[in-house]
C-alpha positions in Angstrom: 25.2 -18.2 -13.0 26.5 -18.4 -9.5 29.9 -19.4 -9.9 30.1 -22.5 -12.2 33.2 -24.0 -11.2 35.4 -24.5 -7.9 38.1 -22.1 -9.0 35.6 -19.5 -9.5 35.0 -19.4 -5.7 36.4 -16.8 -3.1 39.2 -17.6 -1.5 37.5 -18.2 1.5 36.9 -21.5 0.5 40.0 -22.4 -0.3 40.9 -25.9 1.3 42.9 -25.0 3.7 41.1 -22.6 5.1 38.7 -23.1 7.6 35.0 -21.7 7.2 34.8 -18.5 8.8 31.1 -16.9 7.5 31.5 -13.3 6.6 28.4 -11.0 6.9 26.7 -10.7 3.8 25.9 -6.8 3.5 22.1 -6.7 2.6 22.2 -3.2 0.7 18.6 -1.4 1.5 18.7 0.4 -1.9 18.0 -2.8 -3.8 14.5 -3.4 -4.3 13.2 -6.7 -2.0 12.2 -8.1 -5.0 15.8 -8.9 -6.2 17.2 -9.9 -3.0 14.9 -12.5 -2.7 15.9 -13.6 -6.1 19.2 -13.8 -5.4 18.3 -15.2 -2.4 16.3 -18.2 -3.9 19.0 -18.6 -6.6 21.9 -18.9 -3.6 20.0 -21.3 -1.6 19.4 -23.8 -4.3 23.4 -23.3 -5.1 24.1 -24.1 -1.8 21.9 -27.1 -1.0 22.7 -28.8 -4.6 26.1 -28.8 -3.7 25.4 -29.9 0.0 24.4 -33.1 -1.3 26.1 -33.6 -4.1 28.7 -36.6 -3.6 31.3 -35.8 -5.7 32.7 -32.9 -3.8 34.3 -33.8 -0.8 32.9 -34.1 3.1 34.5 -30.4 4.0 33.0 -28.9 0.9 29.7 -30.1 1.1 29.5 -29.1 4.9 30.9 -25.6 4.0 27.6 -26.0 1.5 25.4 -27.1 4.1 26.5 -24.0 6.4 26.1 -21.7 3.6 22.6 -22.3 3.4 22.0 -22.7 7.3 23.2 -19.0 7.2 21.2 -17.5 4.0 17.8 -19.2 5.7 18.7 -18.6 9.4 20.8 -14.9 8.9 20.0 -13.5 5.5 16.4 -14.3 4.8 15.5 -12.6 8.0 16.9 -9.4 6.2 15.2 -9.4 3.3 12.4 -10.5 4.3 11.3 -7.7 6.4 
């Protein structure tokens, strides 16, 4: 499971923090096969919570950026 809970999540998503997206390192060792598992996994993580409306407004935009950078960033890596 990707993180389960809120307090399970780096601190860079703390509250009051602003959203600075790190680099993911895409490690060329790793078989394609389970990056793009992972991959699917974390997308689907990050667009639940992007619309779920129990979090708040900054979380679920720091979810909806999350997955604008796996499709737009990561996926281009992988998927080469």
């Amino acid at each position: 499971m990707l993180a389960p809970a809120y307090d399970m999540l780096p601190m860079a998503f703390m509250s009051e923090r602003k959203l600075e997206l790190t680099s993911l390192i895409v490690d060329p060792d790793l078989p394609s096969g389970l990056w793009i598992e992972a991959y699917n996994m974390a997308l689907r993580y990050w667009q639940l919570l992007a619309t779920m409306p129990n979090l708040s407004n900054s979380f679920r935009s720091i979810s909806k950026n999350m997955s604008d950078y796996l499709q737009n960033t990561v996926y281009p890596k992988i998927s080469e």
